[in-house]
C-alpha atoms as one frame of an Amber mdcrd trajectory, in Angstrom:
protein
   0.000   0.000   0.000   1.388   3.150  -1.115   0.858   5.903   1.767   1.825
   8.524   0.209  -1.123   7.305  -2.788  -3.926   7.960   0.010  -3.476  11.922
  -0.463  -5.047  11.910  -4.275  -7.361   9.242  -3.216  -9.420  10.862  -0.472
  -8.744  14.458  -1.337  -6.256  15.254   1.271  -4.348  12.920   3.899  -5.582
  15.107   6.995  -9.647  14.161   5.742  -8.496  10.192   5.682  -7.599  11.063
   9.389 -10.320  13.000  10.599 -12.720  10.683   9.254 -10.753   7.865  10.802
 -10.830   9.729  14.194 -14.299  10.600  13.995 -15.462   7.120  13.419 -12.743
   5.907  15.756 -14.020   8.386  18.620 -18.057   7.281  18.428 -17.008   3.988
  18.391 -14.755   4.592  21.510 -17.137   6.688  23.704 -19.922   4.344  23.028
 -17.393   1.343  24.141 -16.620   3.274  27.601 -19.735   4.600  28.571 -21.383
   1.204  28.501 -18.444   0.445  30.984 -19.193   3.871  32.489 -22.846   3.483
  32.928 -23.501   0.205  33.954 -20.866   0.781  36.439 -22.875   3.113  37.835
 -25.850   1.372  37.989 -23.775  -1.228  39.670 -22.751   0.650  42.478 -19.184
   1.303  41.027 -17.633   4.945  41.339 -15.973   6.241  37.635 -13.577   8.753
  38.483 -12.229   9.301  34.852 -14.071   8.844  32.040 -11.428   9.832  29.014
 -11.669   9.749  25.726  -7.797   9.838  23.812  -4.687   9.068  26.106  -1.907
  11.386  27.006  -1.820  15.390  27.546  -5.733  16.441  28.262  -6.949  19.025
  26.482  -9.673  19.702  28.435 -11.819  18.414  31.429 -14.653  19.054  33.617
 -15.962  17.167  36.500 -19.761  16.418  36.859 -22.297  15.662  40.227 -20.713
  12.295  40.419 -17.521  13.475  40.698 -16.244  11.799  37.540 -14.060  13.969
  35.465 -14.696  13.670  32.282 -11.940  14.355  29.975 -10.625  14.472  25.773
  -6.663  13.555  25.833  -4.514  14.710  23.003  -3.605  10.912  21.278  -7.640
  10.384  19.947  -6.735   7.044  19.212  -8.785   5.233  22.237  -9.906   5.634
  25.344 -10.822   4.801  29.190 -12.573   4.559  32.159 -10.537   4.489  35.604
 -13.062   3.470  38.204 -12.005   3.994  41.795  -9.490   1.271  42.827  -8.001
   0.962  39.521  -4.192   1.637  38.945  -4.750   2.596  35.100  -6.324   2.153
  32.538  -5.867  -1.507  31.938  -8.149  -1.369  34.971  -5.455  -3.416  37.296
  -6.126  -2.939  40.582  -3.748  -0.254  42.703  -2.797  -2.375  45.749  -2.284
   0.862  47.780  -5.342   2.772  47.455  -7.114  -0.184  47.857  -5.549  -0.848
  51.393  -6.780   2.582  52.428 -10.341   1.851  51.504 -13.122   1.323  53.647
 -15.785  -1.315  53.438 -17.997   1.208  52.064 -15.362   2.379  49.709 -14.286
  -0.961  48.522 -17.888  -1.951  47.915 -17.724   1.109  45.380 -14.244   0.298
  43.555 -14.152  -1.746  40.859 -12.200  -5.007  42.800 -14.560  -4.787  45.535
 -17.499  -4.934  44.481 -19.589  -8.249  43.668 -18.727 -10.118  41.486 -21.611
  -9.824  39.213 -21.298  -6.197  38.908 -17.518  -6.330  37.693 -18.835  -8.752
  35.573 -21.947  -6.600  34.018 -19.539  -3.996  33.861 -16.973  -5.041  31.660
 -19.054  -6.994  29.401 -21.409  -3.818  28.511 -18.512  -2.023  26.569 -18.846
  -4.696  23.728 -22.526  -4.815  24.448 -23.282  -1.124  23.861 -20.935  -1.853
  20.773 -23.468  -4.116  19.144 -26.163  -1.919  20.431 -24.885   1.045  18.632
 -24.570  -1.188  15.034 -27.869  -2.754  16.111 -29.501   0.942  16.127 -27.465
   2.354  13.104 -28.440  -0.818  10.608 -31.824  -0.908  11.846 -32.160   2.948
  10.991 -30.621   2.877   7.841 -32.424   0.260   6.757 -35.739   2.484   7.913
 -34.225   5.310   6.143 -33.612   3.472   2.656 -36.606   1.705   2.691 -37.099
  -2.000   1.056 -38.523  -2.518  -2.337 -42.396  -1.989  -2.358 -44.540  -5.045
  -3.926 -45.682  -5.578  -6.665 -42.605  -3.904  -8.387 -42.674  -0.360  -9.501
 -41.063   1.974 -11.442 -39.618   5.117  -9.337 -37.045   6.362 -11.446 -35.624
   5.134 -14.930 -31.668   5.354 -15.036 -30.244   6.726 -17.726 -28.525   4.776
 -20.770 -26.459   4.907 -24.091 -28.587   6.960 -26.892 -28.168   3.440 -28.427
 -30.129   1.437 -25.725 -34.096   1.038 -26.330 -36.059   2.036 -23.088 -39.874
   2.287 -23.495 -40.463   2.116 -19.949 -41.609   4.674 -17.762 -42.036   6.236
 -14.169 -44.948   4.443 -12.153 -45.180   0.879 -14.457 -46.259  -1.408 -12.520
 -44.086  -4.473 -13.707 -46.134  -7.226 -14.615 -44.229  -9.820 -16.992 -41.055
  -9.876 -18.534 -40.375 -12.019 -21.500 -43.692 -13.417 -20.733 -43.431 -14.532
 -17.472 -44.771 -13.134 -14.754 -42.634 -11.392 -12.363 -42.124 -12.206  -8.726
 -42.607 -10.518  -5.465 -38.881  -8.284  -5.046 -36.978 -10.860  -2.764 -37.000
 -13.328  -5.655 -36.157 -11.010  -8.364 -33.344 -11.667  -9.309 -33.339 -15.030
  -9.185 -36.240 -14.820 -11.224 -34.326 -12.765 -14.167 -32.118 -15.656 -14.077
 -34.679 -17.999 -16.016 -35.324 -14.629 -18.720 -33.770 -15.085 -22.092 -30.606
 -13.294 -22.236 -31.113 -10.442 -24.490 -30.479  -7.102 -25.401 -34.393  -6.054
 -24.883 -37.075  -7.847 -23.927 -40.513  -6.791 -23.863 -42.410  -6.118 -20.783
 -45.904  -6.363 -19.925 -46.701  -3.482 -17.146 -49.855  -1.883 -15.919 -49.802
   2.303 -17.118 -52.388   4.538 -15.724 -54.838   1.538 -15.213 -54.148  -0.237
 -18.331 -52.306  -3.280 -19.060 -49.844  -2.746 -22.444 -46.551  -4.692 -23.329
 -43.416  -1.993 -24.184 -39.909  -2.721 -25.119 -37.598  -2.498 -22.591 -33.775
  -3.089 -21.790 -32.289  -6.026 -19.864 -32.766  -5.874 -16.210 -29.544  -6.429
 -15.027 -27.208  -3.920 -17.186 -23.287  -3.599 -15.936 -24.460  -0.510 -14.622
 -22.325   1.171 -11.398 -24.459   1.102  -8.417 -22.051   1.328  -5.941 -18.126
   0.867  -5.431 -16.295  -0.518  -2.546 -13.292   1.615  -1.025  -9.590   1.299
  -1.821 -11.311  -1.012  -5.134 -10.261  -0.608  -8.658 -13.459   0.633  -9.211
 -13.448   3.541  -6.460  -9.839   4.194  -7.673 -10.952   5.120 -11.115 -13.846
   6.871 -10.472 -16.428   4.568 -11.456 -19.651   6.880 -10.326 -23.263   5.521
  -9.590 -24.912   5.499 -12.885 -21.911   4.798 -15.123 -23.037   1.589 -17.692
 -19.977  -0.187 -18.896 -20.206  -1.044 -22.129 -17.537  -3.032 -23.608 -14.325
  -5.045 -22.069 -11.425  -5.464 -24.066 -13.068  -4.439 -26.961 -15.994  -6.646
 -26.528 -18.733  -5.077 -26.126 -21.410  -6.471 -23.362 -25.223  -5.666 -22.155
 -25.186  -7.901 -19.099 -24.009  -7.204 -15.659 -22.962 -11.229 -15.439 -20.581
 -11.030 -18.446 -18.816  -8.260 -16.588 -18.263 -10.512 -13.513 -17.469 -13.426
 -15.721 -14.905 -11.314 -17.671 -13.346 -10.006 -14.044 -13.264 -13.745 -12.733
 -11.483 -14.806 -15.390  -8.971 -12.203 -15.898  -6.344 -13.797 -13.324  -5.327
 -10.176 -12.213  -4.560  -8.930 -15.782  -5.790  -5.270 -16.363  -8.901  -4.876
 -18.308  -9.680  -2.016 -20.532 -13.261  -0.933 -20.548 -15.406   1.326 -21.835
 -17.313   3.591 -19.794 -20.828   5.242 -20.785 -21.463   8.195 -18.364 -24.242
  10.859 -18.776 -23.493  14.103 -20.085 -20.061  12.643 -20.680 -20.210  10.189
 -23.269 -17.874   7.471 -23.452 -14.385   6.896 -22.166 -12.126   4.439 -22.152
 -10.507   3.423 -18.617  -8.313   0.698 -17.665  -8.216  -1.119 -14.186  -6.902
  -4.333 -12.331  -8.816  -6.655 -11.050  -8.026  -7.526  -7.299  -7.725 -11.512
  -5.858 -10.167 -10.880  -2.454 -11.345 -14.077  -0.053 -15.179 -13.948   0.114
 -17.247 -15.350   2.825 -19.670 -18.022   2.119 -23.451 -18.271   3.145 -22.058
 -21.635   4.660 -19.046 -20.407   6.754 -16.192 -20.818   4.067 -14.842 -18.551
   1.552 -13.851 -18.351  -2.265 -11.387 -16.752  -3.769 -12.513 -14.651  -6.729
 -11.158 -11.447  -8.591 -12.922  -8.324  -8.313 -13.259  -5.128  -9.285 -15.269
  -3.514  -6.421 -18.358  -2.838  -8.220 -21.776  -4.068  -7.565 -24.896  -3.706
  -9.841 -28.366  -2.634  -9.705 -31.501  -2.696 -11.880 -31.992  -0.418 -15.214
 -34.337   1.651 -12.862 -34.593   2.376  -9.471 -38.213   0.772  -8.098 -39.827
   2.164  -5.565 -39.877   1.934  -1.818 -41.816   1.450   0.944 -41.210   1.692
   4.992 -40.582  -1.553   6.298 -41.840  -2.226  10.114 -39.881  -1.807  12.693
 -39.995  -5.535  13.626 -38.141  -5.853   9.637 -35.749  -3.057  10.376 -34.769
  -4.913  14.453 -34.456  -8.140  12.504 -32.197  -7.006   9.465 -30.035  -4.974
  12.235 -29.708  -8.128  14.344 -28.992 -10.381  11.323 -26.254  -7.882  10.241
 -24.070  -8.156  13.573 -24.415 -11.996  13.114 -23.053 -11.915   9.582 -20.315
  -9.269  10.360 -19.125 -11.691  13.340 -19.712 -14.837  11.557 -17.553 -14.075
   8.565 -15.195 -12.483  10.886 -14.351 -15.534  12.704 -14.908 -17.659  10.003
 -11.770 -15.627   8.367  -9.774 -15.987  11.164  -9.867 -19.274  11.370  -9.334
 -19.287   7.785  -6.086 -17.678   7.626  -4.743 -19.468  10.614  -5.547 -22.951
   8.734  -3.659 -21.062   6.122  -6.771 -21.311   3.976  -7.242 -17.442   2.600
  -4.548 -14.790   2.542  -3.466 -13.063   5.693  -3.472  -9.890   3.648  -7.304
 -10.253   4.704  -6.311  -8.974   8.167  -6.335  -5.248   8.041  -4.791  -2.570
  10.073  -5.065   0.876  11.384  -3.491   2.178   8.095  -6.171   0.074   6.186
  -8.837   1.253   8.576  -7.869   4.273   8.367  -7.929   4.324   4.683 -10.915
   2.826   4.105 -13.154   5.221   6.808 -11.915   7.924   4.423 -13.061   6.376
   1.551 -16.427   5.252   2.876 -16.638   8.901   3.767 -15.679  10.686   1.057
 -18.683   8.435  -0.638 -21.389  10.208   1.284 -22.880  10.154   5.011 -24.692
   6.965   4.170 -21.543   5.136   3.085 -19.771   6.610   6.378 -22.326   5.848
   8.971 -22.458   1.984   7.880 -19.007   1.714   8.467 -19.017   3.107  11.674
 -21.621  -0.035  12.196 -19.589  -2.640  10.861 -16.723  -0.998  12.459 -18.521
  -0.809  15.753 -19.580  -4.949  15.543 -15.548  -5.743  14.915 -14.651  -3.663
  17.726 -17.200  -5.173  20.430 -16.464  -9.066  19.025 -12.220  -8.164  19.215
 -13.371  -7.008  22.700 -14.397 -10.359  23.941 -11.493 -12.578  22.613 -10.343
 -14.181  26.015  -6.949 -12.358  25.745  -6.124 -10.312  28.887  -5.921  -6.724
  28.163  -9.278  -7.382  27.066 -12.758  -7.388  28.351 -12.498 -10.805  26.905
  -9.719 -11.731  29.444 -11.481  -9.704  32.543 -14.413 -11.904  31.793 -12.427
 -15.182  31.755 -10.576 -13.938  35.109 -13.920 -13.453  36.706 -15.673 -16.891
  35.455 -12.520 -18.319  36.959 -13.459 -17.007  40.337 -16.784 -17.544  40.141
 -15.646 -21.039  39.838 -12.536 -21.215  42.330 -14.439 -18.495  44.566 -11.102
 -16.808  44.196  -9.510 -14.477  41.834  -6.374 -15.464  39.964  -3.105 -14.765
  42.075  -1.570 -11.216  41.848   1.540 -12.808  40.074  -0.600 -14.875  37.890
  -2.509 -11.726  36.779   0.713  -9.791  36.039   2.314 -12.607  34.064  -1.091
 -12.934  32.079  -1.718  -9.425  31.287   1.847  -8.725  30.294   1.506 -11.588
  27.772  -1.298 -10.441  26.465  -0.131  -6.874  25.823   3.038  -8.826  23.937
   0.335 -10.987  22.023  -1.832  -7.393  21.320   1.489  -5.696  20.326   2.425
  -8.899  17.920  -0.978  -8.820  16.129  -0.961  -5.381  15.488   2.707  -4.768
  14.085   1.605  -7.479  11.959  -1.340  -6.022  10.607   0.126  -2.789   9.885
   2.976  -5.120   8.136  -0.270  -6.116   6.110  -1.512  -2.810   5.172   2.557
  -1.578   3.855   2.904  -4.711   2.131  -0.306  -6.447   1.023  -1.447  -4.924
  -2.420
């Protein structure tokens, strides 16, 4: 990864790292004050609530006597309840001692067991709350695809292209068969005869009437994934791709076939944009591991570009049971493919280059946010899910490893030894250290 190539990409290098901060900083403060707040609830005094480490810039402290505080180094952040010698939350042996019972029974290693427990785990928790809330009202804001299928808005295409459709058609039949409620779409345009045009049968101000219209599926630019070979060459919503290597194509699957089987090798295309005519662009497909609806992954060549219809149909509100359900089912995916990649590049399966860093990250919340709040916002989600899951590996350092340290004592009715602790904790701050030199090897070296 060339650093010094993220200045042209995003604009400017200081946007890649404000955007990176920003998202970095919600996720953060969300994190802590689910530590923060359940503490509270708990019975367990917070008397620093900070968001950054090092120098503070400025502080103020509230009725609770927790100071609230932003630190110059915006890259994390902490609560130090009472009792706790930092913010790795280890317990300071000395202040402690000069507790009372009422005291201890307030600091974060005296206090019950279940309440250290509540309030460690409800920084991950409020993490999956927060991409709960932001999938669920993006999905509310976007809307779902209204049944039967209509016509909203017709996308524009090459002088060259028939299209005798128009705004409110109700779609009815294509190529004479009669089309499907929107979830099964586009497997339904799968069984269609694979043409140019096709004529559709749609109801028009009350009346049934077949037009000609242009396939479904057209390699039209719906949206591009950051740091892609599409996003790097300016591919823009609305763009219709029109020929590959001089070839010229009308279907968004003989794009993807032509990617797939291009083994890397550039690919020139031709680019239909409105207002703009054509122009011809050249870009490089990239090898990426997908995740499978099963757990595995395939290996495919990409070029960062997904598809849409030849119009936009129109929307409806879905309920807000739809909008809790596709927010839940989001987190699962997000965590299930995370693992499931893990486990895949330990086995040695997929590439490690799959393991990002805070270069990548950083990189790609400045892409996602120089395409629009919508883009930016469901990255913070996703964003938000990986931090809470990383959160909970049993690694000390961790919430993870706090968890495991307190299911051992719930077991032993003991805590692990002092010098137990100390050896763990400084192991897993080596382990920590390990995985993220490595990554950041990953985003300087990995293409």
């Amino acid at each position: 990864m060339d650093i010094a190539g993220l200045i042209p990409t995003f604009g400017n290098f200081f946007f890649t790292i404000a955007a990176f901060i920003i998202a970095l900083s919600i996720i953060i403060a969300i994190h802590e004050y689910g530590h923060y707040i359940v503490g509270r609830w708990t019975g367990i005094k917070a008397e620093v609530f900070s968001i950054g480490f090092g120098p503070v810039l400025t502080s103020r402290v509230d009725k609770h006597g927790t100071r609230w505080q932003i630190a110059a180094l915006p890259f994390g952040g902490y609560v130090k309840f009472l009792g706790d010698g930092g913010a790795a939350s280890n317990p300071d042996e000395e202040v402690m001692a000069g507790l009372s019972e009422d005291e201890r029974r307030h600091s974060m290693h005296g206090a019950p067991l279940w309440a250290r427990a509540a309030t460690v785990f409800a920084g991950p928790a409020f993490n999956f709350a927060l991409s709960f809330l932001i999938f669920a009202a993006l999905l509310l804001f976007r809307g779902v695809t209204a049944d039967p299928v209509t016509i909203d808005e017709l996308h524009p295409l090459p002088s060259s292209e028939v299209h005798e459709l128009m705004i409110g058609d109700v779609l009815l039949a294509i190529d004479g068969k009669p089309v499907p409620n929107p979830e099964e779409f586009r497997e339904f345009a799968e069984t269609l005869t694979v043409a140019p045009e096709l004529p559709y049968r749609v109801l028009r101000n009350g009346d049934e009437i077949e037009v000609t219209g242009p396939w479904p599926f057209p390699p039209m630019v719906q949206s591009t994934t950051p740091d892609s070979a599409a996003d790097k060459a300016d591919l823009q919503e609305g763009d219709v791709i029109t020929a590959i290597d001089g070839q010229a194509i009308f279907d968004f699957d003989e794009l993807r076939d032509a990617v797939g089987a291009s083994d890397g090798k550039a690919l020139t295309i031709n680019v239909w944009r409105q207002g703009e005519g054509a122009q011809s662009l050249t870009l490089e497909p990239t090898r990426r591991d997908l995740p499978l609806p099963d757990g595995g992954f395939e290996t495919r060549w990409l070029i960062g570009m997904t598809g849409g219809l030849v119009f936009k149909p129109a929307v409806t509100t879905p309920s807000i049971g739809e909008a809790a359900t596709y927010g839940a089912d989001q987190i699962v995916f997000i965590i299930r493919s995370s693992l499931s990649g893990l486990y895949h590049m330990i086995a040695g399966k997929i590439s490690t280059c799959n393991l990002s860093g805070p270069i990548g990250i950083a990189e790609v919340s400045g892409q996602a946010a120089s395409q629009g709040w919508f883009s930016f916002i469901w990255f913070i989600a996703l964003l938000s899910t990986a931090v809470g899951m990383l959160n909970l590996f049993p690694i000390p350092v961790l919430d993870g490893g706090h968890l495991v340290f307190h299911a051992w004592e719930a077991v032993t009715g003991r805590p692990p030894s002092d010098r137990a602790l100390r050896y763990l904790m400084a192991g897993g701050l080596t382990l920590m250290l390990g995985l993220m030199a490595f990554s950041v090897g990953n985003d300087l070296i990995c293409p």
